[in-house]
C-alpha positions in Angstrom: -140.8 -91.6 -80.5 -142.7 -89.2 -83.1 -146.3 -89.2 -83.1 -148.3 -89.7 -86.2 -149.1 -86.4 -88.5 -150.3 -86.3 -91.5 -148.3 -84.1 -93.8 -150.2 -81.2 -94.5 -150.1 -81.1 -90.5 -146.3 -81.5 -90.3 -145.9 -78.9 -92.9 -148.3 -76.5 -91.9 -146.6 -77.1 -88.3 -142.8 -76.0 -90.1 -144.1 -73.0 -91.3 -145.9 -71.6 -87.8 -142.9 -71.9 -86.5 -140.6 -70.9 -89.3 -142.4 -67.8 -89.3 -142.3 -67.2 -85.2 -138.7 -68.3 -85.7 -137.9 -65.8 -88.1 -139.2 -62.6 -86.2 -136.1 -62.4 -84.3 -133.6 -62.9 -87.7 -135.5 -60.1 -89.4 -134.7 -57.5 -86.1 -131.3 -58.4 -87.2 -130.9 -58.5 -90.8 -133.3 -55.7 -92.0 -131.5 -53.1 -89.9 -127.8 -54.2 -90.7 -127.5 -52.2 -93.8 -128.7 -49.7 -92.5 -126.0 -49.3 -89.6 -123.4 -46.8 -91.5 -126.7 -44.4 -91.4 -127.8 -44.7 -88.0 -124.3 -44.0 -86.8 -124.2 -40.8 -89.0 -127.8 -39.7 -87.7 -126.6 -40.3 -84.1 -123.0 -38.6 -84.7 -121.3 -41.9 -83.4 -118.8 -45.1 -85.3 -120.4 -47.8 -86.4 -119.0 -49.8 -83.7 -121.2 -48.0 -81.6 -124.3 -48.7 -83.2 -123.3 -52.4 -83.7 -123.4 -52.8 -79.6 -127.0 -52.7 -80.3 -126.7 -55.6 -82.5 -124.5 -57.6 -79.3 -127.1 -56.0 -76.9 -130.1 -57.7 -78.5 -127.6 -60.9 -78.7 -127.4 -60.8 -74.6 -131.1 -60.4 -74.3 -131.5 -63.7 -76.2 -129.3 -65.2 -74.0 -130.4 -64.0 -70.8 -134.3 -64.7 -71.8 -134.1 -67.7 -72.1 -133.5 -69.3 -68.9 -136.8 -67.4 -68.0 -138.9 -68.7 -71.2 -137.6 -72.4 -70.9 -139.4 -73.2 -67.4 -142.1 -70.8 -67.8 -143.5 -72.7 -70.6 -142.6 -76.0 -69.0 -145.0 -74.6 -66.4 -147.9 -72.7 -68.4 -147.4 -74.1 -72.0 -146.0 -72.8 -75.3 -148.2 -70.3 -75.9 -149.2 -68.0 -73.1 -145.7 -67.2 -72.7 -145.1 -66.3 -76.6 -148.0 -63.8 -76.3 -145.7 -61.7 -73.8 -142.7 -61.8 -75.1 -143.9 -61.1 -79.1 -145.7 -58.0 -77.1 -142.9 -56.9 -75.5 -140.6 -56.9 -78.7 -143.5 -54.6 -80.2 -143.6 -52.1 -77.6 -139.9 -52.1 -77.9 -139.8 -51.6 -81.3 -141.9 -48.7 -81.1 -139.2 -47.5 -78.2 -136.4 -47.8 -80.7 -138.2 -45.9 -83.5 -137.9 -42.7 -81.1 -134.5 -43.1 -80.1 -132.1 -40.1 -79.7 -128.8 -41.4 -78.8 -126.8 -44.5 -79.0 -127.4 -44.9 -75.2 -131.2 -45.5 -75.6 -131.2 -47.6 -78.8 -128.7 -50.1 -77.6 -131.1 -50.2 -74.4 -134.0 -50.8 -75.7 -132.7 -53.7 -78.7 -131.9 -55.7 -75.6 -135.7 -55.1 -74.6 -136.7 -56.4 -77.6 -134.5 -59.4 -78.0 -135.6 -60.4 -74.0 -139.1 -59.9 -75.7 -138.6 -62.0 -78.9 -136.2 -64.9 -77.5 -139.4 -66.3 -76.2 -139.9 -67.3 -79.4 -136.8 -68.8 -80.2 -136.7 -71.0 -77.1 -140.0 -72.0 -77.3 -139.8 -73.2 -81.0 -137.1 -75.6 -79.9 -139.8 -77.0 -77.1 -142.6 -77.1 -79.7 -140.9 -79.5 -82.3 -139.3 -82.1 -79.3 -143.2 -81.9 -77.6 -144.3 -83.8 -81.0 -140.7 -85.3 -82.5 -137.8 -86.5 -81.8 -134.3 -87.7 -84.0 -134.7 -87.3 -87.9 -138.1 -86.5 -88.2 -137.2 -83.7 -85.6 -134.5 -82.6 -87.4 -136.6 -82.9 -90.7 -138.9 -80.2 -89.1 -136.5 -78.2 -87.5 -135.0 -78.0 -90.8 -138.2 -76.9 -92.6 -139.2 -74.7 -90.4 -135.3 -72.8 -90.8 -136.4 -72.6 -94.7 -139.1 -70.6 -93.8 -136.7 -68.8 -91.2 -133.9 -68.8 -94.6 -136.7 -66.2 -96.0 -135.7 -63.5 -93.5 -131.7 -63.3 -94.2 -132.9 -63.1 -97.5 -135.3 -60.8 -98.1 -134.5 -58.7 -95.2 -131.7 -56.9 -95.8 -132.5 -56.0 -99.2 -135.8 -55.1 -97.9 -133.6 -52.7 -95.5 -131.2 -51.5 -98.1 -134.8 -50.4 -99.7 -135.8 -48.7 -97.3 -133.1 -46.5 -96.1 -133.0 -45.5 -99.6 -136.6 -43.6 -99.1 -137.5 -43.9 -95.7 -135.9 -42.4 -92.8 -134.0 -45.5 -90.8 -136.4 -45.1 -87.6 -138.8 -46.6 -90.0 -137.6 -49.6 -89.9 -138.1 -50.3 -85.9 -142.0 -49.4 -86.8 -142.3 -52.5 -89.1 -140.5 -54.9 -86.8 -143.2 -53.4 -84.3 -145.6 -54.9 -87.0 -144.2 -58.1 -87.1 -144.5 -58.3 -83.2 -148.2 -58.1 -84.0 -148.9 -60.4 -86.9 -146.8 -62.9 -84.7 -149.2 -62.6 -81.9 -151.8 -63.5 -84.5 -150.1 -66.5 -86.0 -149.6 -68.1 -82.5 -153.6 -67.4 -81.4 -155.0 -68.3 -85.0 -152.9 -71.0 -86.5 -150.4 -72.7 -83.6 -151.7 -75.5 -81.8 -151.1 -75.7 -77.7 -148.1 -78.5 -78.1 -148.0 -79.0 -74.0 -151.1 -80.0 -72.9 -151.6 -79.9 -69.1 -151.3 -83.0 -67.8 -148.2 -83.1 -69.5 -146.5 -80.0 -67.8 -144.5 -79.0 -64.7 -146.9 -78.6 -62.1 -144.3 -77.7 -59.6 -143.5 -73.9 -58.8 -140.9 -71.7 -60.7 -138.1 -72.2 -58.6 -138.1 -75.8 -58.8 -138.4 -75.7 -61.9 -134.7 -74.1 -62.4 -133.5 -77.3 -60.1 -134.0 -78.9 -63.9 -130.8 -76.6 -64.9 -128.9 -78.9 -62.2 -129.4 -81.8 -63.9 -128.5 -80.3 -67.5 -125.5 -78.9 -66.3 -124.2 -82.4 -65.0 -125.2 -83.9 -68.1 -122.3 -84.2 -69.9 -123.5 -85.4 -73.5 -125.5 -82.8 -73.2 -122.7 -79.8 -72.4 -120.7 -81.4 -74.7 -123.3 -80.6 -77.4 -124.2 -77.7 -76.2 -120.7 -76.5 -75.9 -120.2 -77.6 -79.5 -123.3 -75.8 -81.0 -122.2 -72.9 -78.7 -118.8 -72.3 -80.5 -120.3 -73.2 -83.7 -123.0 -70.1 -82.7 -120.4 -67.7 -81.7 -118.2 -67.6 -85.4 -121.6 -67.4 -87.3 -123.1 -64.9 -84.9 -119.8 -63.0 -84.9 -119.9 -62.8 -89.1 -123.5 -61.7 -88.6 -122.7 -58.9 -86.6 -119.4 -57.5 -88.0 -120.6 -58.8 -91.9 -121.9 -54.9 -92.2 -118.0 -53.8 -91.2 -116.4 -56.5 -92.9 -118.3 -56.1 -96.5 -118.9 -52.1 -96.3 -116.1 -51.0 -94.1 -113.3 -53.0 -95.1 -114.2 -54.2 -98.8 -116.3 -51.1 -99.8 -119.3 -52.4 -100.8 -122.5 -50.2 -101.2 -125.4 -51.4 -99.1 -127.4 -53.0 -101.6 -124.5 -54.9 -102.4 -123.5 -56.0 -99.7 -127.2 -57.0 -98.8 -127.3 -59.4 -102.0 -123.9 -61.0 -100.3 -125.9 -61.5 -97.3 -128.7 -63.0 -99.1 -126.6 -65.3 -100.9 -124.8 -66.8 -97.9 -127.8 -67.1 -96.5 -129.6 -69.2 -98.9 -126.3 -71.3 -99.0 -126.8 -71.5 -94.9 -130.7 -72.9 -94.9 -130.7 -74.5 -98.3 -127.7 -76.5 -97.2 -129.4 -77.1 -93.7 -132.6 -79.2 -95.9 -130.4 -82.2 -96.3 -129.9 -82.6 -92.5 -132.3 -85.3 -91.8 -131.2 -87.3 -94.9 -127.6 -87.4 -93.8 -128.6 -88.1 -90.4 -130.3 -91.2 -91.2 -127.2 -92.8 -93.5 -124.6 -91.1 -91.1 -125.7 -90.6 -87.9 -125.8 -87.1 -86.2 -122.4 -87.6 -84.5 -120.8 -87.3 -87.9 -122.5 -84.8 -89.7 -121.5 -82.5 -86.6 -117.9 -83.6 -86.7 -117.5 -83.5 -90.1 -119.2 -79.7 -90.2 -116.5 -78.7 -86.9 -113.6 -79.9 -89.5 -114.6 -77.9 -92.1 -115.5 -74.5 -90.6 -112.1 -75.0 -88.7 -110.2 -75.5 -91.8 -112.4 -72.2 -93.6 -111.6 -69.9 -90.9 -107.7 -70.8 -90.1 -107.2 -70.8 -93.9 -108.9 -67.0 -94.1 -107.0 -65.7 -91.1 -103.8 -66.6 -92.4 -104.4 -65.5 -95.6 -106.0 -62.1 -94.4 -102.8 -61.4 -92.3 -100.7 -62.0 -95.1 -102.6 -59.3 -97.2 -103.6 -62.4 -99.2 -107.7 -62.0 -99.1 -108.9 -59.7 -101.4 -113.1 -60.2 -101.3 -112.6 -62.1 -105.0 -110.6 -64.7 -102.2 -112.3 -64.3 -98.8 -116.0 -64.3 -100.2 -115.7 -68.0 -101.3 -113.7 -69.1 -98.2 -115.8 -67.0 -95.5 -119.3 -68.8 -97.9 -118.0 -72.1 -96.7 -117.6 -71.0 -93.1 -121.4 -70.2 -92.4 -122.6 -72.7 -94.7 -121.6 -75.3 -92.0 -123.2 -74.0 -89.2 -126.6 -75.4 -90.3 -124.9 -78.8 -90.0 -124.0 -78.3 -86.4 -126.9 -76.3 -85.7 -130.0 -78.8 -86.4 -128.4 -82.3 -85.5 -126.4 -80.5 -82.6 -129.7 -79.3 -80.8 -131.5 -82.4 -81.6 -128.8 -84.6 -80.2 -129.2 -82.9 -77.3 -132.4 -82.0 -76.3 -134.1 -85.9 -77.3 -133.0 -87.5 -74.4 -135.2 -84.6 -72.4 -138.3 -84.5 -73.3 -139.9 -84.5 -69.9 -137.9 -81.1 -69.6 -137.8 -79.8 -73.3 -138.5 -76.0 -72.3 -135.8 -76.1 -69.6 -133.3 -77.7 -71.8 -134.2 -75.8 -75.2 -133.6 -72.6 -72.9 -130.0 -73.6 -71.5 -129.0 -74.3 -74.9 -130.4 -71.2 -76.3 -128.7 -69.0 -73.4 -124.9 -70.4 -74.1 -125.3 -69.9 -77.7 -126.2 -66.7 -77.6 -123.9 -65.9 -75.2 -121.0 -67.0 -77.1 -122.5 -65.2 -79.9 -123.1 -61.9 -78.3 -119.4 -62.5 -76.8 -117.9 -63.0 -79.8 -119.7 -60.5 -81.2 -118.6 -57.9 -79.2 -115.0 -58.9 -79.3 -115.1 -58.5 -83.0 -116.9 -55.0 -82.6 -114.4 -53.8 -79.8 -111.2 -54.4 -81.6 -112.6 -53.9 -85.1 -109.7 -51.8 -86.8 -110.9 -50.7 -90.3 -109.5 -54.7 -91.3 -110.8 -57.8 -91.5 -108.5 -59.3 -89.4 -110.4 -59.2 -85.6 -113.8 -60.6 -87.1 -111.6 -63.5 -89.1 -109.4 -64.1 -86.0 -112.8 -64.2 -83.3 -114.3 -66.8 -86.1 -111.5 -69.1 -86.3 -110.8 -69.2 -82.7 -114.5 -70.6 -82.1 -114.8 -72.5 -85.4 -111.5 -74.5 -83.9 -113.3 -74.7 -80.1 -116.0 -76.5 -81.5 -113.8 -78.6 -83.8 -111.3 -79.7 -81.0 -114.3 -79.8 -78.2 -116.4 -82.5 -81.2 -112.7 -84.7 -80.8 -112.9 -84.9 -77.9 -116.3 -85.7 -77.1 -118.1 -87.2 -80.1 -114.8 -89.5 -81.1 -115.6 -92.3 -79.1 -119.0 -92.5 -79.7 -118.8 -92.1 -83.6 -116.2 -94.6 -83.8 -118.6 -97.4 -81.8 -121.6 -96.5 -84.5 
């Protein structure tokens, strides 16, 4: 059921949490161009310095499952207050880092700190929404998010360029702070109390019990999980894939990174359309096929010395551009039918698909060999787990709709 809003509401609403949403994409995206740098200053390989990237991947995972029940319990916002702080105080951490060691630390700090916001957006839009108008919002509020992947690495790029890189950690301790603000001045408490968990912590996590025997709901989350771990794995090895192996400058490379971005969220807008004439099952089958078909078709042709960036761009475009079409109707699928456990639910999701991103991530990072070929063959192996996992699953049910 969605509850009546008035428009200016709902939209006001999308860009809250477009913004809180975004906090975490900018401590990604701003810093990747500036990875060849930090591993010079530090005297380490850029696979070193992108463990900090699959280090703040892990925090987001293991966060969550803390966040989810927590605001379940207390509400939305109380616990968004300490995690935005903690991302700050990190960030200030990370400015001051002297080795490797200490910045890959203190990343996962700040992404425990800042996947409060991540899981708790989730909660936020099924408290008010549910099906294609929570899709519809969810959407929305990713075009605001679609900003950061943007912006941010040119912004980055910019920076390096007369700044020295530490800088950058002191802005995203900036935007720890303004987020604090948006959630006390302009978000509204979405939980109210009689509506909460009024039982203790602990039996609060008896709620990941029932998830985990849920199986529509693994199956979706497995699905968006796989779906998470080839676009998270691009994410992280993109700066050694476009830099390392193609040769691109920084500023270059950031504008590729802006532009499959925009493909990414402004592809994403048409979400809730399609999911009222097609159904959610489809759109996230049809998106499994595709990717599938991207990444097998750029792994063989990257083996056979077959992918020059003229080639792979285009292919590797198509990839990420259907992750938004598992990402929003996956999630919603699976989170409507647990509403009286949003938090808990938004959280287990969150946790697996960031775990399969930080895993896949670090796969690509560990065997990364100056070629394309380990990022391309991690991608493909999820984007076909997802594909295979949506047969199996989502077949039956499709077919009766």
């Amino acid at each position: 059921m969605t509850r009546p809003s008035t428009e200016p509401s709902f939209a006001r609403f999308a860009l809250v949490l477009g913004l809180l949403s975004a906090i975490g994409p900018v401590a990604i995206d701003m810093y990747l161009p500036a990875l060849p740098t930090i591993a010079a200053d530090l005297g380490v390989d850029i696979g070193a310095v992108q463990m900090s990237l699959v280090s703040f991947f892990v925090a987001l995972a293991a966060g969550q499952p803390v966040y989810g029940p927590l605001s379940d319990i207390f509400g939305r916002k109380k616990p968004l207050y300490f995690g935005l702080g903690l991302f700050a105080v990190a960030a200030v951490g990370c400015a001051f880092a002297r080795n490797v060691e200490t910045l890959v630390a203190l990343r996962f700090v700040q992404g425990f700190g800042v996947c409060a916001a991540l899981t708790i957006v989730r909660a936020s839009i099924r408290d008010l929404h549910t099906g294609p108008e929570a899709a519809r919002l969810m959407s929305l509020s990713l075009l605001v998010l679609g900003i950061s992947p943007v912006l941010a690495p040119l912004a980055g790029s910019g920076i390096i360029l007369i700044l020295p890189w530490r800088s950058i950690f002191l802005i995203f301790a900036l935007t720890g702070v303004l987020g604090i603000a948006v959630v006390f001045r302009l978000m509204p408490e979405t939980l109210p109390a009689e509506r909460r968990n009024a039982g203790k912590f602990s039996a609060a996590f008896a709620d990941y019990g029932l998830l985990l025997r849920n199986g529509q709901f693994m199956s979706l989350t497995a699905i968006t999980s796989f779906a998470n771990a080839a676009f998270f794995a691009y994410i992280i090895g993109s700066a050694s894939y476009f830099i390392g192996v193609y040769g691109l400058q920084p500023w270059l490379y950031s504008i590729v990174f802006a532009l499959n971005a925009i493909g990414v969220i402004g592809l994403m807008q048409f979400t809730s359309v399609l999911m009222r004439r097609y159904g959610a099952e489809r759109i996230v089958m049809a998106a499994t096929v595709v990717n599938a078909a991207a990444t097998v078709l750029l792994l063989v042709l990257t083996v056979a010395g077959l992918a020059p960036l003229a080639v792979a761009w285009p292919i590797l475009f198509v990839s990420v551009c259907t992750f938004g079409f598992v990402a929003a109707p996956g999630s919603v699928l699976a989170i409507d039918a647990h509403g009286e456990r949003a938090g808990t639910a938004s959280a287990l999701m969150g946790t697996l698909q960031f775990a399969f991103g930080a895993a896949a991530g670090a796969l690509a990072s560990t065997f990364f060999d100056g070629t394309a070929t380990p990022l391309v063959a991690v991608m493909a192996v999820a984007a076909v787990a997802a594909f295979v996992i949506g047969l199996a699953t989502l077949h039956s049910h499709r077919s009766s709709t």
